[in-house]
N, C-alpha and C positions, 0 to 999 in steps of 0.2 A: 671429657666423658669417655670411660672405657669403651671400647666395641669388641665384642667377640668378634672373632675371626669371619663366623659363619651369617656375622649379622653387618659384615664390609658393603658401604656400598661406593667402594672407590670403582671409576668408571662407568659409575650410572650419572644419568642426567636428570634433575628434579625443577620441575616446576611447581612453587608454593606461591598460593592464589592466597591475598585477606581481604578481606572486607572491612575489618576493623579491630578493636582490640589492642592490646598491649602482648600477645603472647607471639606473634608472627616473626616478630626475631628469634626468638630464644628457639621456636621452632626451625627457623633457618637454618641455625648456629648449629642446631644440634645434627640436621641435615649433613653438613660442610662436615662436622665432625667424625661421622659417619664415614664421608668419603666421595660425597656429592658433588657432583657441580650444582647450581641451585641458580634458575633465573626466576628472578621477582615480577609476583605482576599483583596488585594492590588499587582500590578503587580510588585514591585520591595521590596525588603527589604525596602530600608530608608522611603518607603512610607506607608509599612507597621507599623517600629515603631512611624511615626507620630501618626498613629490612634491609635494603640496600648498607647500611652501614656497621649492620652486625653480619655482613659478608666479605671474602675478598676483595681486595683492592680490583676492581678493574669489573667484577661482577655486573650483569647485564640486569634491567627489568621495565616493567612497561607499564600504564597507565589504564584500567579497562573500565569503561562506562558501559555496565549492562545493561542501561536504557538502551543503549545503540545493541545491534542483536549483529551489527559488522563489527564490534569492537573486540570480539573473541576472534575472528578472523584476524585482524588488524595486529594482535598480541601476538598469532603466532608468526606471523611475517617478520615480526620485530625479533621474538626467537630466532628463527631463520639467519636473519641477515647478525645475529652477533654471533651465534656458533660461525660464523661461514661456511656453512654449508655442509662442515664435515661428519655432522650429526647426520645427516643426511634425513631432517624431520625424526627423527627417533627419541623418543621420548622415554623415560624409565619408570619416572617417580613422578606422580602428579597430588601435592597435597592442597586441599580446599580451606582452607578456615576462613569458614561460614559464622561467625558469632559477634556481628553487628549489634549491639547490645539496644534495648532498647524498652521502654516500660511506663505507662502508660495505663492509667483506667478505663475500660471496653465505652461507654458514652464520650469518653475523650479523644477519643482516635479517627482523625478522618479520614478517610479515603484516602484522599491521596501520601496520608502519612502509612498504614496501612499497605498498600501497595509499593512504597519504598523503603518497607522493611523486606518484607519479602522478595524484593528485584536485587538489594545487598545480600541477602544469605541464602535464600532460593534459586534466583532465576540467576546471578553470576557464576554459580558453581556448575549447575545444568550446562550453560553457553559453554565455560569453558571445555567441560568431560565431552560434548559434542565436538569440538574440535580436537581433541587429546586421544580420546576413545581409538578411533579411526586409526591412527597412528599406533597406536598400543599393537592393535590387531594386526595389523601390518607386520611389524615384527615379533609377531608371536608374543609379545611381554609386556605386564606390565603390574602397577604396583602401585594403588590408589587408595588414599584416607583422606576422607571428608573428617574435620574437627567440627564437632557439634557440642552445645550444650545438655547438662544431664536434664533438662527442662525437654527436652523432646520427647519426653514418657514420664514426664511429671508436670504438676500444677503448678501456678505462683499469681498472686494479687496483682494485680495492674500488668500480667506479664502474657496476653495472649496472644499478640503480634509477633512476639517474638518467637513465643513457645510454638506458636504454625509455623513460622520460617524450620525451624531446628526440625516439627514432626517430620518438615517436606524432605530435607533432608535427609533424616534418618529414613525415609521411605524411597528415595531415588536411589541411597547406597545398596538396600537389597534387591530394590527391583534391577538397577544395572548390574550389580553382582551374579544375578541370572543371567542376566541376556549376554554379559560378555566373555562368561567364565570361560567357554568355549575356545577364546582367543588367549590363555593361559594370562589373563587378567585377575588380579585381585582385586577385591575395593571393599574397605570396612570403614571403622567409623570410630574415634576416638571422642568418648562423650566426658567432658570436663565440668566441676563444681566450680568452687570460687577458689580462684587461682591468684596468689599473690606474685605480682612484679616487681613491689616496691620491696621487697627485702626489709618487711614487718617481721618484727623480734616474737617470739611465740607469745611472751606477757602481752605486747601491744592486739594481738588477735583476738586474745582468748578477752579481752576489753569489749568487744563486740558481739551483739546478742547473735547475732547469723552465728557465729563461731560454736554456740554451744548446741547449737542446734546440728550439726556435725558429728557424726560417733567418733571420729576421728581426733576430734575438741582441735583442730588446724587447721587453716586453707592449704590446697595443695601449692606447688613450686612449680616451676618449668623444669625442671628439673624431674618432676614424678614423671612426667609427659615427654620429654626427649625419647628415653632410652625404648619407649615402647614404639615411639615414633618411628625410630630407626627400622626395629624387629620387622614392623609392622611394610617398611617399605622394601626391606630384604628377601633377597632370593628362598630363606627361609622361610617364611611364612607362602607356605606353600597350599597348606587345606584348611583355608581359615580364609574365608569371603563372606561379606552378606553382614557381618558380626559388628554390633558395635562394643567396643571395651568401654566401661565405665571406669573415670579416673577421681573422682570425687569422694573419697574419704568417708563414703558408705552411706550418702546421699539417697542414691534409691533403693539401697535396702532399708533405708529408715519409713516407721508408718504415718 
């Protein structure tokens, strides 16, 4: 992936948090590409060596169970101790993706499933930006996008646990966008449609009723989503906080 000059971010340091999903690599990748360092931190092992493996050989990352409210402390210690110390806590890029997918009819959801959507894509992202935040202000800088879905200001049939995880989201990225602008913090919000991983050919898409219902008649790529990724973590993106970009192929412009 090409990078303009002014969208470098060789000598920053990025930490990209998932929860779940198939896009946290290509997100990474696109990171490193960029000019990142990038340490993983991912709610389950196999999800962590996904990202871990579309990284440099030798790349660092960490295990976080939001249930534990020590386990975002615990992640940056683990930070710590593989920079050795010479980051000195300094944090650059901090990206969330939050999009634990998850879909269900409202009489079919209990409690406790309900509460562990939202502790994946809600309350793990919160944990971390509470320990990250800190650090940001600290040196003056910093440079935050929560990944959400376009479902955070749109409906969907059997989709209301997930679509409150994604509104809460989209609601802590403008509220902390306020409270931390001060400390020359950014934090926006890249909101994504239906994203294809597997490298479906356009005839096998357009095969799918979701597909027509798209203005764009496509799923988006990682590829749509990289290059804004990068902008978005860049020293350029300067006055532009609080915003979430839509990447879905004209999803909620559609009626």
């Amino acid at each position: 992936m090409p990078v303009l000059p002014e969208y470098d971010l060789s000598g920053k340091t990025a930490i990209l948090a998932t929860s779940g999903g198939g896009e946290a690599p290509f997100l990474a990748q696109a990171l490193v590409e960029g000019g990142a360092s990038v340490f993983a931190v991912a709610r389950t092992q196999a999800l962590l060596d996904a990202v871990l493996g579309s990284l440099p050989a030798g790349s660092s990352g960490a295990v976080m169970d939001a249930n534990d409210p020590g386990s975002a402390k615990q992640v940056m210690e683990r930070f710590d101790r593989a920079y050795g110390g010479q980051s000195s806590g300094k944090i650059d890029i901090l990206v969330n993706d939050a999009r634990s997918m998850y879909a269900q009819a409202l009489e079919q959801i209990s409690v406790d499933e309900w509460d562990s959507v939202q502790t994946r894509n809600a309350k793990a992202p919160f944990l971390l930006s509470q320990q990250v935040l800190p650090r940001m202000a600290k040196a003056e800088y910093g440079r935050v996008v929560n990944m959400i879905s376009e479902l955070a200001e749109r409906g969907m049939i059997n989709g209301s646990a997930f679509a409150a995880s994604q509104a809460s989201v989209l609601a802590l990225t403008r509220s902390l966008a306020v409270e931390w602008s001060r400390f020359n913090i950014r934090i926006n919000a890249i909101g994504t449609g239906w994203i294809d991983t597997q490298g479906q050919t356009l005839e096998e898409q357009r095969e799918e009723l979701l597909v027509r219902y798209i203005p764009l008649r496509r799923k988006g790529s990682p590829g749509d989503i990289g290059p804004l990724l990068v902008y978005l973590c860049s020293e350029s993106c300067d006055y532009s906080t609080g915003q979430p970009v839509y990447v879905d192929g004209g999803l909620n412009a559609h009626p």
